[in-house]
N, C-alpha and C positions, 0 to 999 in steps of 0.2 A: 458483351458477347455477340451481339446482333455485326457488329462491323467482324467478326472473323468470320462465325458463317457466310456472309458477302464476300469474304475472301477467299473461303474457298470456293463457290461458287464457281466465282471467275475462273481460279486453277481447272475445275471441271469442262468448262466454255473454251477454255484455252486449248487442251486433247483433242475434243470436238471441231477447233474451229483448223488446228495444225492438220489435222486426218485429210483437208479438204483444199488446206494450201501450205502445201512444202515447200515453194518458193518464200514461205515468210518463216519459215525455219529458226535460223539465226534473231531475227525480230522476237519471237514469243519468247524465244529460252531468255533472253533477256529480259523481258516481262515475266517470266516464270520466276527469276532469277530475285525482282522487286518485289513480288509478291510474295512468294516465301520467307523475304527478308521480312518484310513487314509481318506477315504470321508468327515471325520468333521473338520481335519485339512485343507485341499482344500478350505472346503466351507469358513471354519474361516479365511484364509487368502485371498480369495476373498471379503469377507464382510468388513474388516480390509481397503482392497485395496480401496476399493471405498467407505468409511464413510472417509477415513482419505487420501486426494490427494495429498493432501502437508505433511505429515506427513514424519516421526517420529518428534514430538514437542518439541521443545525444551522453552517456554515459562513454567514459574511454576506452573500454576493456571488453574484451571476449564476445564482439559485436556477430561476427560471424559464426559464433560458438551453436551449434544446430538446435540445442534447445530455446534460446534466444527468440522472443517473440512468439512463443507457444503461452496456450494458456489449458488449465486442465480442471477438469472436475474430477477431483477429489473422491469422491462414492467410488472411483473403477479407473480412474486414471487414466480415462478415456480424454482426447483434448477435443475441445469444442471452441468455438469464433467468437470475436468479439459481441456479434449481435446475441448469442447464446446467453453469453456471459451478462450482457445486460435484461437481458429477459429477465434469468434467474435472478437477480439484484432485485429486480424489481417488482417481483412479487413480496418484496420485505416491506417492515418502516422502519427499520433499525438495521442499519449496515453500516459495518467494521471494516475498514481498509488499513491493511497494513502498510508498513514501510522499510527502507532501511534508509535510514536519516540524511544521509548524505546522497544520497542518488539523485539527480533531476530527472529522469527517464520515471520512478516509481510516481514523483509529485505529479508528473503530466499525467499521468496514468489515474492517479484518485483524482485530479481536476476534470478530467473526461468522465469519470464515469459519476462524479459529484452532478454533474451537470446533467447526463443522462439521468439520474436520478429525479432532481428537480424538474426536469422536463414532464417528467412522467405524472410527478405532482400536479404542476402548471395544467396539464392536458384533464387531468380529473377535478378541476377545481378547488384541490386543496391546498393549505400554505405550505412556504416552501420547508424543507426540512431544517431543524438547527444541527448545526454544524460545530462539533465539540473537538477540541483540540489537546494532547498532551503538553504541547509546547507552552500552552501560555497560567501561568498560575492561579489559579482559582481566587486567589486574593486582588487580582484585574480584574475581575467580571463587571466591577463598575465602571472603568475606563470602556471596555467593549460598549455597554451600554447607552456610553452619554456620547464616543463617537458614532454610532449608529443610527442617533435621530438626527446628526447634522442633514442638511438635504443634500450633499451630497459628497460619498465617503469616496475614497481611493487605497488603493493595498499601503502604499507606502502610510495614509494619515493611522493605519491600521497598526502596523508595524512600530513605529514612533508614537505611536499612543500604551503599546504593551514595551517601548522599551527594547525590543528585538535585539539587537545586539549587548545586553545587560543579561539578553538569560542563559546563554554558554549554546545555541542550538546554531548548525550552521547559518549559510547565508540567504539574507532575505530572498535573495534571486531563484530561489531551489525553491521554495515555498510561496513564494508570489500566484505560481498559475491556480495554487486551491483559494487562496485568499479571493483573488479574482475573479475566481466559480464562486465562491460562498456570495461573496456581494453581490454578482450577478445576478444570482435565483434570488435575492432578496432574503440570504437566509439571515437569522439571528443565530450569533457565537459564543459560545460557550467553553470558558474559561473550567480546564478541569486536571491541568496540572498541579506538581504537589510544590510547594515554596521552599526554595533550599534552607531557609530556617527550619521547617518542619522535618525536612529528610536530616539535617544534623540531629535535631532531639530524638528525633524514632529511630535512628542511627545509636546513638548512644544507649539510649532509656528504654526502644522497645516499643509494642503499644501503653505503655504506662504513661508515654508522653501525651496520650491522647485521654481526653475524659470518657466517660462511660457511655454517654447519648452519642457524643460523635461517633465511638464505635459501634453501637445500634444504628446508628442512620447507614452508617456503610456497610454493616453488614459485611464486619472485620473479623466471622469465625473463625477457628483455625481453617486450615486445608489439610483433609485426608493426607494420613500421614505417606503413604504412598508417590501423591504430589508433592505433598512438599521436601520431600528427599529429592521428586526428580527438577523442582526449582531451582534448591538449592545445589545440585552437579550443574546445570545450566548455568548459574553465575560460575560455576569453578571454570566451567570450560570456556564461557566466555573473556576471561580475563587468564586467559594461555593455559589453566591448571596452576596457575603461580598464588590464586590466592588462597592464604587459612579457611579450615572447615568455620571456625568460628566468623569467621568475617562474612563468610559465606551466608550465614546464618543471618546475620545483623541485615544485609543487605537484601536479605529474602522478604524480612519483616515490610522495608522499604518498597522492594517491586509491590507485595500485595495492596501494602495502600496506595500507591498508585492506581492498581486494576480497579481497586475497589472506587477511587475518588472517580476515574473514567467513566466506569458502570453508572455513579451517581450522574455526572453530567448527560449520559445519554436518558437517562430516566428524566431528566428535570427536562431535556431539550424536548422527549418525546410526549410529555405532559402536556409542555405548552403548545408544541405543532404539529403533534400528532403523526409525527418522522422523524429520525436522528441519524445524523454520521457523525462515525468517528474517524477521527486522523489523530493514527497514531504509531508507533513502532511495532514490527510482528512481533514480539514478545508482548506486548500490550495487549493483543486481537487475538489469541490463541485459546482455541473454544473450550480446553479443558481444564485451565486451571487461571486465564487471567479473565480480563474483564467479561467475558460472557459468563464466565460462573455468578461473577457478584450480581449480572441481569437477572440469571436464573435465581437467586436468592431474594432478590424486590418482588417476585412472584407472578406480577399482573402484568408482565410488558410482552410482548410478542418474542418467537425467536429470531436471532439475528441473521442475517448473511456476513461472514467474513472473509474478505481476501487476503490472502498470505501472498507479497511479494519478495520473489527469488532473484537473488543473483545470479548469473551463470560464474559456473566454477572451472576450471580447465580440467581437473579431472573427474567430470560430471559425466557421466553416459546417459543416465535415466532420472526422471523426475527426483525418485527420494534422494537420490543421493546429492540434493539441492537443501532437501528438511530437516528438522532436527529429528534424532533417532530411536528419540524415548518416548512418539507415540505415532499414531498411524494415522496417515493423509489427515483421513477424512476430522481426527480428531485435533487437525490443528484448524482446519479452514473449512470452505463448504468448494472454492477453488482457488487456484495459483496461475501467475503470471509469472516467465520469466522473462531477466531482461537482462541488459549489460552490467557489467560489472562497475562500480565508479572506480577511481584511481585514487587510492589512499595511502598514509604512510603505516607502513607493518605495525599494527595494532600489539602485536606481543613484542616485539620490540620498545614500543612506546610501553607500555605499561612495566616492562621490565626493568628501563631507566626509572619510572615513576617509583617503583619497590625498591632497587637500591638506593632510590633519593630517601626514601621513607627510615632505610636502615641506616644507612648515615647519620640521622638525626635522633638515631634511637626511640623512634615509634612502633608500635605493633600496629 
């Protein structure tokens, strides 16, 4: 800011000094002429700097979409700045960032503020935080282990140590910059995904597939029936309205132990380092009914901060109508980012080939 004040300055020197010689006339307005250019580039790339925080974008879609690069607290829908945004982060030890799986704009997004996070630790003398992931299966947690004491790891020996491309989750390259943060702070990783072995048996069987202590340690109660009606319409609509209430149903059991296996990794990460993040999908991070419930059920952990990251939509005008609509802001996140859209192929289309392939074959 200090170089535009000096700019206008000059503008003022220039009236002053024109009043005293009209024969340089033609001269100044020419100088008037640079100077005000250069005052518009100033202001354009401070306007630039704070519509767009997280920016330059790299998602395909809806870059210029107005909501785009806003970020907002949740209590009042008031939008506040990056720096805000990390303040409040940072008064936690347990923060929940969401995602939408395919986007590289959201990954940059939890890699920055992973980092900010551990900085913060680094700055108070404390270890860095562990860093819990949905992606990777809780039945890895010894692989993460015994690559971590090598002396010295890299994302990809990371990556090829879980398998990465064996667990159906996009490409390494989208996920690379948190992996990058995590090692960087020196954090320890925490494997807290569910094993598609297990989602076929709890699929099928229910919690019956599970024994009695693993459901005590997770702290697998039901969910207020209330919730879980509005879980179970959240899988219908996420899969176009095309799937059965029953199916719905099976697949509800499935999300919970998920939130619930999440909740465990962030309690065992926050045991040992006494800070946790999660990286995970925003259905994962949603303060009312996934994994901050199952925190709030362990009893002794601190509460979380969550960020819920948005897409921009085309016919988006105002924040909610970015959020899901069966509950309020504040009760999905603590604040929201949004960002561009990524480019994907029609998700109800695909899954409607996927239903007719199913009936073809004569499956329910």
């Amino acid at each position: 800011m200090q170089g535009v004040h000096e700019q206008y300055r000059h503008v003022r020197l220039f009236f002053r000094w024109m009043s005293t010689r009209p024969e340089k006339f033609k001269h100044g307005v020419r100088a008037l002429s640079q100077t005000l250019a250069t005052l518009l580039v100033l202001g354009a790339g401070l306007a630039l700097a704070a519509a767009a925080p997280f920016g330059p974008w790299q998602a395909a879609l809806l870059r210029d979409h107005p909501l785009v690069g806003r970020i907002f607290d949740t209590t009042n829908l008031a939008e506040i700045g990056r720096d805000e945004l990390i303040a409040r982060m940072n008064r936690h030890e347990i923060v929940l960032l969401g995602e939408t799986h395919d986007n590289p704009d959201q990954h940059r997004i939890q890699a920055i503020l992973l980092e900010a996070f551990a900085r913060r630790l680094a700055r108070a003398g404390e270890k860095p935080p562990a860093v819990v992931f949905e992606m990777i299966p809780y039945t890895y947690q010894r692989r993460l282990d015994l690559i971590l004491k090598l002396a010295e790891v890299d994302a990809d020996m990371v990556f090829d140590a879980v398998r990465w491309e064996d667990l159906g989750w996009p490409s390494r390259e989208l996920y690379r910059p948190v992996i990058e943060a995590a090692l960087k702070a020196g954090a320890p990783l925490i494997a807290a995904g569910v094993p598609r072995d297990v989602v076929r048996k709890v699929s099928r069987r229910g919690l019956s597939a599970l024994d009695r202590q693993e459901l005590r340690i997770l702290k697998l109660a039901p969910l207020p029936p209330d919730l879980q009606a509005a879980l179970e319409r959240e899988i219908v609509d996420s899969h176009c309205g095309m799937l059965p209430p029953e199916a719905a149903r099976k697949m509800s059991v499935v999300q919970r132990l998920r939130d619930a296996r999440l909740a465990l990794g962030l309690r065992q990460g926050f045991m040992k380092q006494g800070s946790a993040v999660l990286i995970a999908g925003n259905g994962h991070v949603r303060k009312d009914r996934a994994a901050p419930l199952y925190l709030k059920r362990h009893g002794t952990l601190p509460p979380p901060f969550v960020l819920w990251q948005a897409e921009a939509s085309e016919k988006a005008k105002i924040l909610t109508n970015l959020l899901p609509e069966d509950a309020r802001p504040d009760e999905l996140a603590d604040a929201v980012v949004v960002t561009p859209r990524a480019k994907r192929e029609d998700q109800c289309a695909r899954f409607e080939r996927f239903m007719k392939h199913k009936r073809e074959r004569g499956e329910k």
